[in-house]
Each structure stands twice: as C-alpha cells, then as structure tokens.
N, C-alpha and C positions, 0 to 999 in steps of 0.2 A: 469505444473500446480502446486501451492501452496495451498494448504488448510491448515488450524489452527483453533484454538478454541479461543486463547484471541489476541488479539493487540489493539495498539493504533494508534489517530492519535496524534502526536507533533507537536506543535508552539513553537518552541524554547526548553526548558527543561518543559515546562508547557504540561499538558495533554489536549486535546481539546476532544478527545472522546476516550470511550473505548469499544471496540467491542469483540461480541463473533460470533466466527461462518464466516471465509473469505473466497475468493478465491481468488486467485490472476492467471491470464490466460495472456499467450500472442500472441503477433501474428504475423506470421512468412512471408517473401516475399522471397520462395528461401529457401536457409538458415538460412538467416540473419531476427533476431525480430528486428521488423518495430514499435512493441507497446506493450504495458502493460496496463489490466485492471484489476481493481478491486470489487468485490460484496461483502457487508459485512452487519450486522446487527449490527448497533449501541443502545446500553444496557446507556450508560451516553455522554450525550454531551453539551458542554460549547457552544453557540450560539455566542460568542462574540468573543471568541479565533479561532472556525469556520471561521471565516471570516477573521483570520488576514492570511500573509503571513509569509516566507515561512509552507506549512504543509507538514509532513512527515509522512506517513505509516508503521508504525515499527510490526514488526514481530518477537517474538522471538523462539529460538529455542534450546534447549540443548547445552549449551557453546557460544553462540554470536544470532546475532539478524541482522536481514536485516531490511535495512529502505530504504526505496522508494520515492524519491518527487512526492509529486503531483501537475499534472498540472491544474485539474478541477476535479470536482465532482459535482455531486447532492444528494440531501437526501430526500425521496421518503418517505411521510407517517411518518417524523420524524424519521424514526429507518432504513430505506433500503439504503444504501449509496452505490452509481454507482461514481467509478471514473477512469480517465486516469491518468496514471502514468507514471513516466522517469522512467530509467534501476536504479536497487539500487545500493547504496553506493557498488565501487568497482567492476564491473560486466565488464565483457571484450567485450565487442560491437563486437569484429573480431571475436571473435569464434564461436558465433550462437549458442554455448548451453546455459542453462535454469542455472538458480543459482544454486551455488552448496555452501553446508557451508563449511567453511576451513579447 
C-alpha cells in the first residue's frame, strides 16, 4: 500500500487535478498483482482535461515520482476519486513485489 498527501492526475504535461490525501492498494492472485486501485480526494480539478486521454496518476516522493496510467475512474461527490489503474512506469510484473523507489 502507498499512501501520500499531494499528487496529481496528468493529461499530457497539463495538470487535470490535484489531490491531497491518496491511497494507492493492490491486489494480489498468488504472488503475482492482478490490480491496482486508487482512493483519493481531489482539492482542484479541470473537468475538460478529466475527460481527455491518456491520464496519469503521479505520485511524488523524495528524489523521483511514480506515475501510474489509468484505466478508469470515477469521481464521487466532485472531490472522492475511485480509480483502476495499470502497474507504474517501470514496475517489474515477475516479481510480485509492491513499488519500490530507486
């Protein structure tokens, strides 16, 4: 499990929201993660860049930053964002551990 205080989601270099407060959980079959979810509370969001493709989950953290594509989401109440996400930039799908920073 990931938890943070700030991220965003990205549409390209443009910021589409920015969130405080995430989790990021995944989910395992075996060894091996089967999925990646996200729960976050969005603070500013661009309704128009929301909708474009691809968006990206980015996460920073002392010396680099995990970004995640997403594959769907919804947004609950304007501010409660539920989404499914792929494995982030660089993550090694054979080994079945959890992100690690570099």
């Amino acid at each position: 499990m990931l938890r943070g205080v700030v991220g965003w989601i990205r549409w390209h270099y443009y910021t589409a929201a920015q969130i405080e407060g995430y989790t990021v959980t995944w989910r395992k079959s075996g060894r091996a993660i089967v999925g990646w979810d996200l729960a976050a509370t969005v603070v500013l969001a661009d309704a128009f860049k929301l909708a474009q493709t691809p968006l990206i989950f980015v996460a920073t953290y002392k010396g680099g930053e995990w970004k995640f594509p997403i594959r769907s989401y919804t947004l609950h109440e304007g501010h409660r964002l539920i989404a499914s996400l792929d494995p982030p930039e660089g993550f090694n799908s054979w080994s079945g551990s959890s992100p690690r920073r570099p």
